[in-house]
C-alpha positions as CSV (number, residue, x, y, z in Angstrom):
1,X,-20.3,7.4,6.6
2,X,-18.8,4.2,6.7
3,X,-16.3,3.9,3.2
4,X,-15.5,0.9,0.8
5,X,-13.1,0.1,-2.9
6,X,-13.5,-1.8,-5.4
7,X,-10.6,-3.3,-7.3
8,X,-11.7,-3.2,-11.1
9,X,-8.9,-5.4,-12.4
10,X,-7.9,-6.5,-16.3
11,X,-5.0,-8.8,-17.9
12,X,-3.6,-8.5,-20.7
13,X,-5.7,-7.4,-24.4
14,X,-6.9,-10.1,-26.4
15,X,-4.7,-10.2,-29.7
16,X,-6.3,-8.5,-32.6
17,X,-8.0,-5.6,-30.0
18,X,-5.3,-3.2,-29.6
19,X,-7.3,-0.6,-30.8
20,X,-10.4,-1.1,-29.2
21,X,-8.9,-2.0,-25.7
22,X,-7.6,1.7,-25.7
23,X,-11.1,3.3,-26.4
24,X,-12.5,0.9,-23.7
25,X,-10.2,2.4,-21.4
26,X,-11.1,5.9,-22.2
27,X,-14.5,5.1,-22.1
28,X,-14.2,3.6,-18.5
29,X,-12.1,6.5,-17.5
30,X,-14.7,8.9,-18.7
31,X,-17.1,6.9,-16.4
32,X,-15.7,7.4,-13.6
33,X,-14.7,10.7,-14.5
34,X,-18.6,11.1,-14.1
35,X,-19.4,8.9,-10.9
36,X,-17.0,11.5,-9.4
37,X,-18.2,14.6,-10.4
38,X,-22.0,13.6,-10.0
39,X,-20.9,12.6,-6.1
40,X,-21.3,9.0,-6.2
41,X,-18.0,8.1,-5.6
42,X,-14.9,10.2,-3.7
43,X,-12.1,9.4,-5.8
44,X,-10.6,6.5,-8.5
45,X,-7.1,6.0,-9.0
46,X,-5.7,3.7,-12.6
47,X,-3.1,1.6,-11.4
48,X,-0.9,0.1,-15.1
49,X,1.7,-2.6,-13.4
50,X,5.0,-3.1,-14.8
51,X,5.5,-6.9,-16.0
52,X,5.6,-8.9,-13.1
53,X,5.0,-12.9,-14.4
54,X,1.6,-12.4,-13.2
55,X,-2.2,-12.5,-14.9
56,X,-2.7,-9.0,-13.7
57,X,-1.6,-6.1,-15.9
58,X,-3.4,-3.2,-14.1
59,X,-6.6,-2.5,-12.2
60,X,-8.7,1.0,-10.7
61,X,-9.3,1.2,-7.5
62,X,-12.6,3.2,-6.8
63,X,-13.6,4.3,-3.4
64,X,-16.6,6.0,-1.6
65,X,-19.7,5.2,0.2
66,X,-19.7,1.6,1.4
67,X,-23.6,1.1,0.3
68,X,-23.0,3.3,-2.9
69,X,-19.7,1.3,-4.0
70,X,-21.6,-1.8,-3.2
71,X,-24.7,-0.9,-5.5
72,X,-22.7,-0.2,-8.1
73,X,-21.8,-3.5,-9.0
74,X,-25.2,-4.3,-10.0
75,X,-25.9,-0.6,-11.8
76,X,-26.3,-1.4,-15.2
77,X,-24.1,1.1,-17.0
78,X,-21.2,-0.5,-14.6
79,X,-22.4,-4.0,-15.7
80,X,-22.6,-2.9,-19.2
81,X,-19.0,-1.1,-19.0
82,X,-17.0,-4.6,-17.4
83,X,-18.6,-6.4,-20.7
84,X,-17.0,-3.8,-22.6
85,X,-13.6,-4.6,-21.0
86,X,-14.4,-8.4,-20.6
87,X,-14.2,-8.2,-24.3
88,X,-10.4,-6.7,-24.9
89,X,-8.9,-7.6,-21.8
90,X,-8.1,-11.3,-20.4
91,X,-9.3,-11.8,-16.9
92,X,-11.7,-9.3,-16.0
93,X,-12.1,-9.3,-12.1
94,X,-14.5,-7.3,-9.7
95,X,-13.3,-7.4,-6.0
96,X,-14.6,-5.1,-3.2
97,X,-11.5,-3.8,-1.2
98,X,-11.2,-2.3,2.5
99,X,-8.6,0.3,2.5
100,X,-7.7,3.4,5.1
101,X,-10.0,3.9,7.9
102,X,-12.0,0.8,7.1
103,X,-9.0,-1.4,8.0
104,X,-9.5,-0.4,11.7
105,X,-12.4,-1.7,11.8
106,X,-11.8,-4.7,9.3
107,X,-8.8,-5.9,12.1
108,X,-11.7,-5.1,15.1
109,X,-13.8,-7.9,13.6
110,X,-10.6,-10.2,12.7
111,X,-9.5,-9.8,16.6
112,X,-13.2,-10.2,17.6
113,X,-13.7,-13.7,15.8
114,X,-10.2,-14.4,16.8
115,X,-11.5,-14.5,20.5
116,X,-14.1,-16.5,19.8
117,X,-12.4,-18.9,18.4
118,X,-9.7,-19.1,21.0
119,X,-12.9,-19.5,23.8
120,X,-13.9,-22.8,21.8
């Protein structure tokens, strides 16, 4: 079963949301708490950065079935869950990811249209 991420990322809170940013969180944590535990995805990991002069303050990386992650984006608890967050947090992105096994065959494809542009 072929495996994909998605990068869930946020900025920093909009002023005057302190309070509700942090029970966004929770309630985005509890989510996936629950994606995991019903089987629909393998694992999440929350990712806070230190300051780093950039727009991105942290992000969770969620990982399972590459169909499964894929669907998600367009469940409608997920949808409704990124409007919660889109509402405390500052640049709110949504990026599917390749990481561990599916690099292998991420760099296959990169060498394979390599090739064919070389044979041009």
């Amino acid at each position: 079963m072929a495996k994909g991420s998605l990068m869930v990322g946020w900025g920093e809170i909009i002023a005057g949301r302190e309070k509700a940013a942090q029970a966004t969180l929770n309630n985005a944590m509890q989510y996936c708490i629950r994606l995991q535990q019903e089987g629909k995805i393998d694992r999440f990991e929350v990712v806070v950065l230190e300051p780093h002069g950039s727009d991105l303050n942290g992000f969770v990386l969620i990982t399972g079935d590459k169909v499964t992650i894929a669907l998600l984006r367009a469940d409608d608890e997920f949808v409704s869950v990124m409007v919660g967050v889109q509402l405390v947090h500052r640049n709110v992105r949504v990026v599917g990811a390749n990481t561990g096994a599916e690099l292998q065959s991420l760099f296959a494809m990169w060498d394979e249209q390599e090739e064919k542009l070389l044979a041009e």
